[in-house]
C-alpha positions, 0 to 999 in steps of 0.5 A: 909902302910903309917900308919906302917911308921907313927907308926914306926917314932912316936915311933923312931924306926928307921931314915933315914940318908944318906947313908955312901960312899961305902956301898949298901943298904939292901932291904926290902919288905911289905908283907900284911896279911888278917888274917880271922876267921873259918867263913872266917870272916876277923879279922884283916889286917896285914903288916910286912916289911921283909929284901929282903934275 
């Protein structure tokens, strides 16, 4: 996860910034992913963040 966070600061996808007065935060959360071949072979690791809807 801390290499998703890298990735996404060295590419200034987003910044954090104080949150304005009177609004609420939206939530996220990681999901990970082992992504394996027909031989149960891993391929690949996986981590997305989705919005808590």
């Amino acid at each position: 996860m801390d290499e998703e966070i890298k990735a996404l600061e060295k590419t200034r996808t987003w910044e954090l910034i104080d949150l304005p007065p009177n609004k609420t935060l939206v939530g996220c959360k990681w999901v990970y992913k082992i992504k394996t071949l027909l031989d149960e072979f891993v391929e690949c690791y996986k981590v997305h963040y989705r919005d808590k809807a």
